[in-house]
N, C-alpha and C positions, 0 to 999 in steps of 0.2 A: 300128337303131344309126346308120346312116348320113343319117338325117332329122337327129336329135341332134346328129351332128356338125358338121353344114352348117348347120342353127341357132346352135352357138357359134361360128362360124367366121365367120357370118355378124355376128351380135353384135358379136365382137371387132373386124373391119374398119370397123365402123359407130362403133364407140368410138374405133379410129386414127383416125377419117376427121375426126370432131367435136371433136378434143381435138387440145392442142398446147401449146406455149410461145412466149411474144414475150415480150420486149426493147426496151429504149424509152430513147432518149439522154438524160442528161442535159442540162438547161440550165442554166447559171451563176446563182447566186443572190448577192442583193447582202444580205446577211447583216452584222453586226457584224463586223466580216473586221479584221484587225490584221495587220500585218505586223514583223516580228522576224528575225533573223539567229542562224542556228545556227553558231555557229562558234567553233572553240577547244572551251575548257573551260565554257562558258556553258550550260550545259544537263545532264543525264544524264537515261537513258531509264529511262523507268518501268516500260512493258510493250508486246511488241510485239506485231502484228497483232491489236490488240483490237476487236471486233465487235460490233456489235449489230443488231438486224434487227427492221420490224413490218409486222405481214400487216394487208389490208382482207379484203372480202367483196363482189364483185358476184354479182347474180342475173341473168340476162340482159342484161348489161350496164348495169345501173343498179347504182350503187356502195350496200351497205346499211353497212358501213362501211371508211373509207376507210387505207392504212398513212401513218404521222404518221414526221418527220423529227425532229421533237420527240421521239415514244418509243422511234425509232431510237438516235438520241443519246444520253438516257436511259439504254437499256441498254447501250451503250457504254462507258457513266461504271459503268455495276454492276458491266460485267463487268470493272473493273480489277482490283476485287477489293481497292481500297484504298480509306482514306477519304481525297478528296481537296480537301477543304475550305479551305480558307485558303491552301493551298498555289497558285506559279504553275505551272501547268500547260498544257499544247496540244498539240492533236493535230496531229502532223505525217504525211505521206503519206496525207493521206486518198480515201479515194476512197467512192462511194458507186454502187450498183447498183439498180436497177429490173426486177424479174422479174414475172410474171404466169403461172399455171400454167391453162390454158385447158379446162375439161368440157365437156362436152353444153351443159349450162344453168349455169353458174355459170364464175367463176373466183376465185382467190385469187391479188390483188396483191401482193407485198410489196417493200418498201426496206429494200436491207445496206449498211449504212456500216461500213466498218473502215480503222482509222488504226492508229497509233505513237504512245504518249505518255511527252513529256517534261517533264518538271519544270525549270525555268531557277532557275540559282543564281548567285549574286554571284561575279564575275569573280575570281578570285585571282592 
């Protein structure tokens, strides 16, 4: 019984040992960027702290696929949960996160973007 347990024990520490999570800064992106002024009655909020998040895939540190900003965003806009089509819209407070979840042999990248969006309406 005690060979047994020093085997899973052993296991288990070898799994801490190899495994973990990092974190990795953001860098400014020069992106279609507009700037606009929230103030008064020029705006109301659509929905707040909306989210959307996509994972890649490394195998020993070779990326097999990579998380997109693009399908971050994407489900961003799904998870309003409105159609927001013709409509002026923008995400304000946004922020966006880089995680990596570190195994043995492999890890899973992923990018979460979550903002605040509002709809801008004519001044009255």
């Amino acid at each position: 019984m005690m060979k047994i347990e020093a085997v899973v024990a052993a296991a288990a520490t070898g799994l801490i040992l190899f495994s973990g999570c990092a974190t990795q800064p953001v860098k400014g992106t020069a992106g279609g960027l507009t700037q606009t002024t929230l103030a008064g009655n020029n705006y109301k909020i659509i929905k707040t702290g909306v989210k959307g998040e996509s994972t890649g895939f490394k195998f020993i540190g070779i990326p097999i696929t990579s998380p997109s900003e693009a399908e971050a965003k994407a489900n961003m806009n799904a998870a309003v949960g409105e159609d927001l089509t013709g409509r002026a819209i923008g995400f304000v407070n946004q922020t966006e996160d880089r995680h990596s979840l570190w195994l043995i042999l492999f890890s899973i990248p992923k990018i979460t973007m979550t903002a605040d969006v509002v709809e801008f309406v004519d001044k009255k």
